[in-house]
ZATINU-703189 format. One line per field, with one value per residue (C-alpha): residue number from 1; residue in one letter; chain; y, z, x. Coordinates in Angstrom, 2 decimals, decimal comma. Example, Ala and Ser with C-alpha at 12.3 -4.5 7.8 and 13.67 -1.06 7.14 Angstrom:
<pts>
num 1|2
residu A|S
chaine A|A
north -4,50|-1,06
up 7,80|7,14
east 12,30|13,67
</pts>
This chain:
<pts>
num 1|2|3|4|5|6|7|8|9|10|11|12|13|14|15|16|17|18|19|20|21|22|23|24|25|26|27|28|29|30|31|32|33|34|35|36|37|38|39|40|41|42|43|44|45|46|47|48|49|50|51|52|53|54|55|56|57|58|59|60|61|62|63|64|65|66|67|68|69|70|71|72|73|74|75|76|77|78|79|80|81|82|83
residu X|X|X|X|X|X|X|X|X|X|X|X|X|X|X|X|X|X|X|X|X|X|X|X|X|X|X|X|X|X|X|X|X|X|X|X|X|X|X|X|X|X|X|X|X|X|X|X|X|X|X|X|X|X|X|X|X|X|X|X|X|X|X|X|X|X|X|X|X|X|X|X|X|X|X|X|X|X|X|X|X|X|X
chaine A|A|A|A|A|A|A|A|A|A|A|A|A|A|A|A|A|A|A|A|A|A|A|A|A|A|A|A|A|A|A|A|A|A|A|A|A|A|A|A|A|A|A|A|A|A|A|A|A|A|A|A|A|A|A|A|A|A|A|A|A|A|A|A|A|A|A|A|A|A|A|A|A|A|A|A|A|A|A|A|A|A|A
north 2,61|3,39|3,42|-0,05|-1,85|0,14|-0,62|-4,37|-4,59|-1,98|-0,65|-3,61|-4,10|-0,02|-0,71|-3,88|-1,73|1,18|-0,77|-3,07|0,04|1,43|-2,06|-2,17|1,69|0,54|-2,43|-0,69|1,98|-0,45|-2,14|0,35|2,22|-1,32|-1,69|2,11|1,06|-1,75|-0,27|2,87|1,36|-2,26|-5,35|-5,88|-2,56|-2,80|-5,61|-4,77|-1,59|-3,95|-5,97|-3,23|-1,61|-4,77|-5,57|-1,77|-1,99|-5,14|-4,05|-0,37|0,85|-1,80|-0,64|3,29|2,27|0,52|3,21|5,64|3,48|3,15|7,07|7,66|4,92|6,72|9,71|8,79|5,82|5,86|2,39|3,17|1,15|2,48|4,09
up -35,99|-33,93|-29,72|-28,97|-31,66|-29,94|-26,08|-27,94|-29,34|-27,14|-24,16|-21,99|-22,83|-21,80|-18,96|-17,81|-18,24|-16,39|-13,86|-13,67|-13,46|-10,08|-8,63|-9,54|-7,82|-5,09|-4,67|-5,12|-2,84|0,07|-0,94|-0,82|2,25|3,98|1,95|3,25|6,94|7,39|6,02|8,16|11,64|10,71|10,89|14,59|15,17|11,73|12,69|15,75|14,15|11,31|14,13|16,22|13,35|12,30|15,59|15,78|12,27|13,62|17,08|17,44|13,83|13,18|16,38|15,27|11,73|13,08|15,40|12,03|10,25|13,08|13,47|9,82|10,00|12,36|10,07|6,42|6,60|6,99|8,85|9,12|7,36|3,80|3,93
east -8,30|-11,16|-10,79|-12,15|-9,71|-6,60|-8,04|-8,11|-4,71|-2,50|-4,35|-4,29|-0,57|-0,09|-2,43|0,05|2,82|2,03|1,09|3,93|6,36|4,50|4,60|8,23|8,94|6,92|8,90|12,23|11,33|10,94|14,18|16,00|14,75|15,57|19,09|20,07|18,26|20,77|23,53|23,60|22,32|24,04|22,36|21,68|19,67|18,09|16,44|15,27|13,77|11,97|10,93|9,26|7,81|5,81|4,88|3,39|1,99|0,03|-1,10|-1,17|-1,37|-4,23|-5,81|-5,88|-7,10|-9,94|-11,11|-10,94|-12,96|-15,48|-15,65|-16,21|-18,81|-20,80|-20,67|-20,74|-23,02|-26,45|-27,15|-31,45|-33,54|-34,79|-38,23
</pts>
């Protein structure tokens, strides 16, 4: 069986499942960090924690990324007009 009859019958399946298992530890990861959050601080100061965190990930986080972006933009790209 030569590599393009495999890739055709099997690879994308492999593919699909490789990728479907790092979704799923991704997933569970997350889960579980918020199952063990609420569990140790209980539910009241869990929540406010998940509630802070989004609001930084939204406002200061997004902030900070964008200012990255903009640095590295003024030294990776080239933004003159081709010759």
């Amino acid at each position: 069986m030569d590599f393009d009859l495999f890739m055709e019958r099997y690879g994308y399946k492999i593919l699909l499942g490789i990728f479907g298992a790092v979704f799923i530890v991704i997933i569970g990861t997350l889960l579980a960090s918020f199952y063990l959050l609420f569990k140790v601080l209980g539910y009241f100061a869990a929540t406010l924690l998940v509630v802070f965190l989004i609001i930084y990930a939204f406002t200061v986080k997004r902030r900070v990324m964008d200012a990255h972006a903009q640095a590295h933009a003024k030294y990776f790209y080239d933004d003159r007009p081709k010759r």
